[in-house]
C-alpha positions in Angstrom: 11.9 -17.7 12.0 10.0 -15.3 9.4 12.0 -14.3 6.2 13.6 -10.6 6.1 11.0 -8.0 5.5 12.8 -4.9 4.2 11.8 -1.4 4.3 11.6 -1.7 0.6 9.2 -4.6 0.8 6.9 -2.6 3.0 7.1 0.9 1.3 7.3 0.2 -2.7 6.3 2.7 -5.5 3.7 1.9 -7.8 0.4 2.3 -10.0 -2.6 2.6 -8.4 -5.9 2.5 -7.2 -4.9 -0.9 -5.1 -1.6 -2.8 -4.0 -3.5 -6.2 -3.4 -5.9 -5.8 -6.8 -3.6 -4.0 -8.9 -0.3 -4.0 -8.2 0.0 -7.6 -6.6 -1.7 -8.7 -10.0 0.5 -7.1 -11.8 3.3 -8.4 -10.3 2.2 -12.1 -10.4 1.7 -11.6 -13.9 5.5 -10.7 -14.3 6.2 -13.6 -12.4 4.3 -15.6 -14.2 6.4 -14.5 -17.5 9.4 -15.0 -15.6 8.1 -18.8 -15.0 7.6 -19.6 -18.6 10.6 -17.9 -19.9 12.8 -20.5 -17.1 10.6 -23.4 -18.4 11.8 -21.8 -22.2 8.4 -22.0 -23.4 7.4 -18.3 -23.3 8.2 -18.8 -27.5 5.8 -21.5 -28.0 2.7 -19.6 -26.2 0.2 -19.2 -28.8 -2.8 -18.2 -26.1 -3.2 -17.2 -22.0 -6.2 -17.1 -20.0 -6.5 -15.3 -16.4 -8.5 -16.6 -13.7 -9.3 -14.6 -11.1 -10.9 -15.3 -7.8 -12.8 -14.2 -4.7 -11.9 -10.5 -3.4 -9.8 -10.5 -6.8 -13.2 -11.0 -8.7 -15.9 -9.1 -7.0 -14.0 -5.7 -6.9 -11.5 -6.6 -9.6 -13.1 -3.9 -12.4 -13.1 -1.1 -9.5 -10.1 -1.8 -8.9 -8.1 -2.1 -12.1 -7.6 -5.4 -11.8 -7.7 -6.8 -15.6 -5.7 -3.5 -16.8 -3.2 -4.2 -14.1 -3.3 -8.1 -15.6 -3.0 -7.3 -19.2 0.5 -4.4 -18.2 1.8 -7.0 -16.7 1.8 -9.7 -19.2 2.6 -6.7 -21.4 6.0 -6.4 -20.0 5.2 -3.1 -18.1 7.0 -2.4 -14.9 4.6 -0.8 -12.5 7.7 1.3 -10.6 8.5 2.7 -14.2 6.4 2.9 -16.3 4.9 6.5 -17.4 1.6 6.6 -16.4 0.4 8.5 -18.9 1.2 5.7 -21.8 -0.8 3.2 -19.7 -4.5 4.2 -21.6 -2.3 3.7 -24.7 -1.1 0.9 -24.0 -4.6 -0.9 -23.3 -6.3 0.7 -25.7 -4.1 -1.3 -28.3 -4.4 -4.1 -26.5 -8.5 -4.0 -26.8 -8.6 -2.4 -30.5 -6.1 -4.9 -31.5 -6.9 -8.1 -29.4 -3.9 -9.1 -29.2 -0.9 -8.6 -26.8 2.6 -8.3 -26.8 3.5 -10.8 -24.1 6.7 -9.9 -22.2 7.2 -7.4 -24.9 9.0 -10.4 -26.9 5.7 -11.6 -29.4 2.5 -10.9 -30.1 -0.6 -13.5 -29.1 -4.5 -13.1 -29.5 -5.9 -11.2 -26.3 -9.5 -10.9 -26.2 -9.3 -9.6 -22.2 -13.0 -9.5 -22.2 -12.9 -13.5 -22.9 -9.4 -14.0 -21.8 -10.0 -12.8 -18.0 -12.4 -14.7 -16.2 -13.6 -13.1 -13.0 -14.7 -16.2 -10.7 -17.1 -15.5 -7.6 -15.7 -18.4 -5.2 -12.9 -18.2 -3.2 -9.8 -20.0 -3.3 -9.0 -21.9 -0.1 -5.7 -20.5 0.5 -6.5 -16.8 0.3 -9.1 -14.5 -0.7 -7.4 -13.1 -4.1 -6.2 -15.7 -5.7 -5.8 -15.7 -9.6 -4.6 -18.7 -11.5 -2.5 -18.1 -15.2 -3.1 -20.4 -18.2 -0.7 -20.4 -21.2 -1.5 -22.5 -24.2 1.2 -24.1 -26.0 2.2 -24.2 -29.6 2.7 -28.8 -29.1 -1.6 -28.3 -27.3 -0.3 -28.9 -23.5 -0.9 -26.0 -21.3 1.3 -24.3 -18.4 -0.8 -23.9 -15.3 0.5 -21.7 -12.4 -1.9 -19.9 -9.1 -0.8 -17.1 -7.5 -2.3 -15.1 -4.5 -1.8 -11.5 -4.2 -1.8 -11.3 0.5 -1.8 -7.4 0.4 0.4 -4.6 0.2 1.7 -5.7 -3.1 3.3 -9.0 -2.3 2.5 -12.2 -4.2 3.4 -15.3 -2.8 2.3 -18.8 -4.4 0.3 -21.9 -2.0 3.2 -24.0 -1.8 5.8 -21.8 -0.6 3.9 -20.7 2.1 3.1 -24.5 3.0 6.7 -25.0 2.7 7.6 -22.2 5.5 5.5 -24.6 7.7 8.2 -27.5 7.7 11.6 -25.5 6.3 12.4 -23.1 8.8 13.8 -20.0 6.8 16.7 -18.4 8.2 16.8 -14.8 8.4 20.3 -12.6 8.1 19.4 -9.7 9.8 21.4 -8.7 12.8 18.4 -8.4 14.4 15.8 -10.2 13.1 12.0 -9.3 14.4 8.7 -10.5 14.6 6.9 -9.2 17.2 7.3 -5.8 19.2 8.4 -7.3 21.9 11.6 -8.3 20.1 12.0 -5.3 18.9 12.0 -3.1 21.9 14.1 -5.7 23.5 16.9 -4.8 21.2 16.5 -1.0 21.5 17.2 -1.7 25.1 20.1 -4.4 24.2 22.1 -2.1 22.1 20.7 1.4 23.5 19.6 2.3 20.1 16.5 4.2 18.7 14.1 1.9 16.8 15.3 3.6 13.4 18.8 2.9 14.3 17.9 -1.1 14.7 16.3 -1.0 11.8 18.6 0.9 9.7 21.7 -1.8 11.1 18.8 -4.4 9.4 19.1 -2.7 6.0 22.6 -2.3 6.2 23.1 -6.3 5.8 21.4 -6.6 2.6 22.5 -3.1 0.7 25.3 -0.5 0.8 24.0 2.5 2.8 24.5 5.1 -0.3 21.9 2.3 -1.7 19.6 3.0 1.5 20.0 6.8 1.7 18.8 6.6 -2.4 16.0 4.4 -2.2 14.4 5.9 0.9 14.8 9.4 -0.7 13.3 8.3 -3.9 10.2 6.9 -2.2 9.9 10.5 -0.3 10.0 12.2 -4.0 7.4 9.6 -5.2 5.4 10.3 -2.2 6.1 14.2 -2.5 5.2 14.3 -5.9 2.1 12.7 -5.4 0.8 14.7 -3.1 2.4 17.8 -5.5 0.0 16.2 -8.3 -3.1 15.6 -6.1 -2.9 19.3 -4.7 -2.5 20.8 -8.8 -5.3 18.7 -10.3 -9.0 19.2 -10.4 -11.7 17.3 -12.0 -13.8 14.3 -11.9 -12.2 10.6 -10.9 -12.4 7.8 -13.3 -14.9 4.8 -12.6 -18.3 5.7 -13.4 -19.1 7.3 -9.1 -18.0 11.0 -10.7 -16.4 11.9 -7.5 -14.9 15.2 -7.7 -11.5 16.2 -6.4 -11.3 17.5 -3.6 -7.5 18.6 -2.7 -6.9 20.8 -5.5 -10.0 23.1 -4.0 -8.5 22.6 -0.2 -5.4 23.5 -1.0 -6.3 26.3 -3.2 -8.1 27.9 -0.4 -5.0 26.9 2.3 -2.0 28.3 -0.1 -3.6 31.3 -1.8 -1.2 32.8 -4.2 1.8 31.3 -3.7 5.1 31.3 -6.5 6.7 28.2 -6.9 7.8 25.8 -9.9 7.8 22.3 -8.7 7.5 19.5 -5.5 10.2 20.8 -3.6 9.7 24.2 -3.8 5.9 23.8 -3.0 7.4 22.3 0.1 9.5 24.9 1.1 6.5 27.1 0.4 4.0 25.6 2.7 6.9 25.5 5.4 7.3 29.4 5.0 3.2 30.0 5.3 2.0 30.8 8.7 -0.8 28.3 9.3 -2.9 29.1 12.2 -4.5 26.3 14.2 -7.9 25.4 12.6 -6.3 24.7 9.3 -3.9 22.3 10.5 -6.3 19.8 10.7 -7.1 20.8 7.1 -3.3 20.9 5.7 -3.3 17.2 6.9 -6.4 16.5 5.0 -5.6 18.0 2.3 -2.3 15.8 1.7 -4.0 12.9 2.4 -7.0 13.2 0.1 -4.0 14.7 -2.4 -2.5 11.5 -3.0 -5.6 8.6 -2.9 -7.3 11.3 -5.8 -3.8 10.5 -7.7 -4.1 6.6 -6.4 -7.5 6.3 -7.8 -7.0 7.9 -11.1 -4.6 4.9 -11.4 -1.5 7.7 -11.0 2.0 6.6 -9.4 2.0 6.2 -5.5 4.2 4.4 -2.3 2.4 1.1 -1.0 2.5 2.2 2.0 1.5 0.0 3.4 -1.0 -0.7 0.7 -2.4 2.0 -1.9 -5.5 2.4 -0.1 -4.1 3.6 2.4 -1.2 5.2 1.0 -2.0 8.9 1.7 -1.5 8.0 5.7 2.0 8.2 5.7 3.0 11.2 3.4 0.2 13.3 5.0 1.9 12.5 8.8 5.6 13.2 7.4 4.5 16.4 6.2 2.5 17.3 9.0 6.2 17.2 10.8 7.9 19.1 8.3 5.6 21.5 7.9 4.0 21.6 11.3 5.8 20.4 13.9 9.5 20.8 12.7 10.4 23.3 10.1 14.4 22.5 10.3 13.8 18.7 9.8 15.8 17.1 6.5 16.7 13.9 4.9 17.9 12.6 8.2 14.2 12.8 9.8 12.6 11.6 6.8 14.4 8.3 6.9 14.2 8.1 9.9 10.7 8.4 9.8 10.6 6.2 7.0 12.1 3.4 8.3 10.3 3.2 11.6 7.0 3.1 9.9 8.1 0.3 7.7 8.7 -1.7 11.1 5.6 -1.5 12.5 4.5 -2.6 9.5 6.1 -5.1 9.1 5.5 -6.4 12.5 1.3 -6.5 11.4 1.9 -8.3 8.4 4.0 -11.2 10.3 1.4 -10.9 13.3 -2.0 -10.8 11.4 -2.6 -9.2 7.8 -2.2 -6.3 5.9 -4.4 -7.4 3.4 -8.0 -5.8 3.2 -9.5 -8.5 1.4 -8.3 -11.0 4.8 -8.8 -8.3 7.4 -11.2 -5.4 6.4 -10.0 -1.7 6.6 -8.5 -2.3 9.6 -6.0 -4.0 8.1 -5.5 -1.2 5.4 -5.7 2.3 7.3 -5.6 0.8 10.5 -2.0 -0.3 9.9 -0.9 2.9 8.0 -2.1 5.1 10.7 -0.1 3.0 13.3 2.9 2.8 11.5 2.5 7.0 11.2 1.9 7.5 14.6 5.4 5.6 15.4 7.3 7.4 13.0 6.0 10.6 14.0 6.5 9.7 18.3 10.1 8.8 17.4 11.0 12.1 15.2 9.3 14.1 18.1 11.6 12.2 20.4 9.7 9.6 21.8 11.1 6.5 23.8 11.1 3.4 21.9 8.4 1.8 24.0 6.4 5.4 23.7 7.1 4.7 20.0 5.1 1.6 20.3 2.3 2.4 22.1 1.9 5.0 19.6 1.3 2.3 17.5 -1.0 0.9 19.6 -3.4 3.7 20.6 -3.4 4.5 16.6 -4.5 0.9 15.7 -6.9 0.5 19.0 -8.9 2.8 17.6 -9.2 0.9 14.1 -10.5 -2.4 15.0 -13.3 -3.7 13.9 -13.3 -1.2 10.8 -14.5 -2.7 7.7 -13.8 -2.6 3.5 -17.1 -1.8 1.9 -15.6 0.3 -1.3 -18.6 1.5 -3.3 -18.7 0.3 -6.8 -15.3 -2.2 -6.3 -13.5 1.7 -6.3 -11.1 2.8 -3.9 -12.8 5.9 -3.8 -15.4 6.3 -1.4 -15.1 5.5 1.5 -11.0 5.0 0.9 -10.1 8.6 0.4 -11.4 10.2 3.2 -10.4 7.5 5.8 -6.7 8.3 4.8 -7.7 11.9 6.2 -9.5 9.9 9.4 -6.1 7.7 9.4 -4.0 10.8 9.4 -5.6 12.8 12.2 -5.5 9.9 14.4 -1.8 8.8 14.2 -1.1 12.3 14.8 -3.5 12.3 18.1 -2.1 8.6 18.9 2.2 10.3 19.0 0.6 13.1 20.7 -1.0 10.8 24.0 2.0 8.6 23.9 4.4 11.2 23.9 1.9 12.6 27.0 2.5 9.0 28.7 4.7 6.9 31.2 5.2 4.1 29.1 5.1 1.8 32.5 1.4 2.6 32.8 0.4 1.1 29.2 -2.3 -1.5 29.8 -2.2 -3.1 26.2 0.9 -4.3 24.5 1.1 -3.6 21.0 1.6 -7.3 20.2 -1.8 -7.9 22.0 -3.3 -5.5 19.6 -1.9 -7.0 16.2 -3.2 -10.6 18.0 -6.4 -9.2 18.6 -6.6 -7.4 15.0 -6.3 -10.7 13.5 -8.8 -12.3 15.3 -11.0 -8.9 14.7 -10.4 -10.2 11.2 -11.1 -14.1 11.4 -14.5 -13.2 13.2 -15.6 -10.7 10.8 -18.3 -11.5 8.1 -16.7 -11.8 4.5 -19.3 -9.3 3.1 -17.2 -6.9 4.6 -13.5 -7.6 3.4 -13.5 -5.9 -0.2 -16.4 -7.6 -1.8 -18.7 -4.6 -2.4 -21.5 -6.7 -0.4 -21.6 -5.3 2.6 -21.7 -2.1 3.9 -21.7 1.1 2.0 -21.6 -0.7 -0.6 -25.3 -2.5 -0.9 -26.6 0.6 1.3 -25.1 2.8 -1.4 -25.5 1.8 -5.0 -24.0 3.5 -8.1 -27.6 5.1 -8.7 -28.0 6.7 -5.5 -24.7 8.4 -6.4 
């Protein structure tokens, strides 16, 4: 039996450019302050030193990695805090070398001494990072942590632990495979939301799940709001240009309105004609991996690479497809693409460092394509092969990011991502669900052996791929 994954586990707001490099770090970090304030030592810490390895080292700069590190030992909450105090924050931290650990005391910091990127792996997983604090009394406090994708962190030992303690799961209906799940929809003649949403409802009040799901579609709103309204160059040294601000621009013309909501409302009003479709949908998508990569405030979704997917399919349905749609769609929507997503993580990965891009857009643009079949009224088991088709047509595809950055290719592929979960609702919604030939469980088995067999230059390590063909010279 696997553990609860919650919609909240799958779909969480926080900083970019990367859930498994930045915001998994950053969260192990908390947790690693959290460890030495139970062991009541966090006082007597007088130095700590950050190891980091594999995946975690070769594309940790690109990926914010260290910054992510030094906010988290800072005290900073990634889900909070205001992005635009985070260049403050670790400029004082390098100017002064020092840090103000847990936001209790101040230690010596020198981050370019203090965090040690490490080329070889870790056995367990391919980011792994290992915390050292240095006691007042000259013992140390020694803890690993390895950040799986999507934002969670889990430590060796637990995960060794599931192997012998079977874990009990509360839901109602507790899922680990597709199979499962369409075998309940059937059971209790519900929709896949509805199963789901009877999940949710054992571990919070259902005012707590109508808030939370509506503040992730604001966060995800907002970032596409931002995306569309900002123009210039992205940090990191490639000097990509934004590209969203020019799309959309050109798509909106001279339009009135003062803020997210009422740009939505907007677009829903403009009459969009067929060809630029295709080019709303890209435009929302690049929209929010331009605000991912200038380290701005996004949903995992189910990792920040890929977290322009999702927002760029919901819209598409508002906007597109369904101009009367509310709240009730969006969670709907919401909550089925957290399933399927689920469902990959338990099955095979979600982590691009363990299974390439596959495992990054590949996922996202499955779990869109469900969500957007079920809105549009699609069976349950159309609903999954939705999924399906939308990840068939993924495997295989690698993580080369250019320069460690989730930049190029990243941003574009959550346009590629897009377009396809769109297609993928539009063939199953077009289909006899008794004439699917491939399961989707056979397609998250095959995904993660797509991802044992493929080489580890191409699994977010910048030496494979785009990335050697490509160098920061040429660009």
């Amino acid at each position: 039996m696997e553990e609860c994954i919650s919609v909240f586990d799958m779909l969480k707001i926080g900083v970019g450019p990367s859930s498994s490099h930045t915001l998994g770090p950053w969260r192990a970090a908390e947790r690693f302050l959290k460890e030495l304030q139970e062991e009541n030592i966090l006082e007597k810490t007088v130095r700590i030193k950050v190891d980091l390895y594999g995946s975690l080292s070769l594309t940790g700069k690109g990926h914010a990695t260290d910054l992510a590190i030094m906010l988290g030992l800072s005290g900073q909450d990634p889900e909070y805090i205001p992005v635009e105090n985070i260049s403050k924050i670790i400029k004082e931290i390098e100017d002064k070398n020092e840090i103000y650990l847990a936001n209790k005391i101040e230690i010596p910091f020198y981050f370019l001494q203090d965090i040690i990127f490490n080329k070889n792996f870790l056995p367990f997983h391919a980011n792994g990072l290992t915390f050292t604090a240095y006691l007042i009394d000259e013992t140390e406090y020694i803890s690993t942590f390895y950040s799986i994708g999507g934002g969670f962190v889990v430590k060796e030992e637990r995960v060794n632990a599931k192997k012998k303690i079977q874990i009990k799961c509360d839901f109602p209906f507790p899922i680990n495979k597709a199979e499962e799940l369409l075998n309940y929809t059937i059971q209790e003649n519900k929709l896949i939301s509805e199963i789901v949403y009877e999940n949710e409802k054992s571990m919070r009040s259902e005012a707590t799940i109508h808030t939370e799901l509506m503040r992730i579609w604001h966060t995800m709103l907002e970032s596409m709001y931002i995306g569309c309204h900002s123009e210039g160059i992205l940090p990191g040294g490639l000097n990509v240009r934004r590209r969203a601000f020019d799309m959309h621009q050109n798509l909106i013309g001279l339009a009135n309105y003062k803020n997210p909501q009422e740009w939505l409302e907007c677009i829903r009003t403009t009459e969009v004609k067929f060809r630029q479709i295709l080019k709303w949908v890209s435009c929302f998508a690049l929209s929010v991996n331009e605000v991912n990569a200038a380290l701005g405030r996004v949903v995992t979704a189910p990792t920040n690479g890929s977290a322009g997917v999702i927002p760029a399919v919901l819209m598409y349905y508002l906007c597109i497809e369904n101009h009367e749609a509310g709240e009730k769609e969006i969670k709907q929507f919401l909550m089925v693409a957290s399933e399927i997503g689920s469902i990959f993580k338990k099955g095979s990965t979600i982590s691009a460092a363990m299974g390439g891009c596959q495992a990054e857009i590949g996922v996202s643009s499955a779990m869109a394509a469900a969500a957007l079949c079920e809105v549009m009224g699609g069976t349950p088991d159309q609903v999954l092969m939705a999924a399906e088709i939308a990840m068939e047509h993924h495997l295989g595809l690698t993580c080369d990011p250019i320069g460690g950055l989730v930049q190029i290719p990243c941003i574009e592929r959550n346009t590629m991502g897009a377009i396809k979960a769109i297609n993928a609702a539009e063939l199953a919604m077009e289909t006899d669900a008794k004439n699917a030939k491939v399961p989707l469980d056979k397609v998250v088995d095959t995904m993660w052996q797509t991802a044992k067999d493929m080489n580890s230059k191409y699994k977010e390590t910048s030496e494979g791929g785009l990335a050697i063909a490509v160098n920061m010279a040429d660009c």
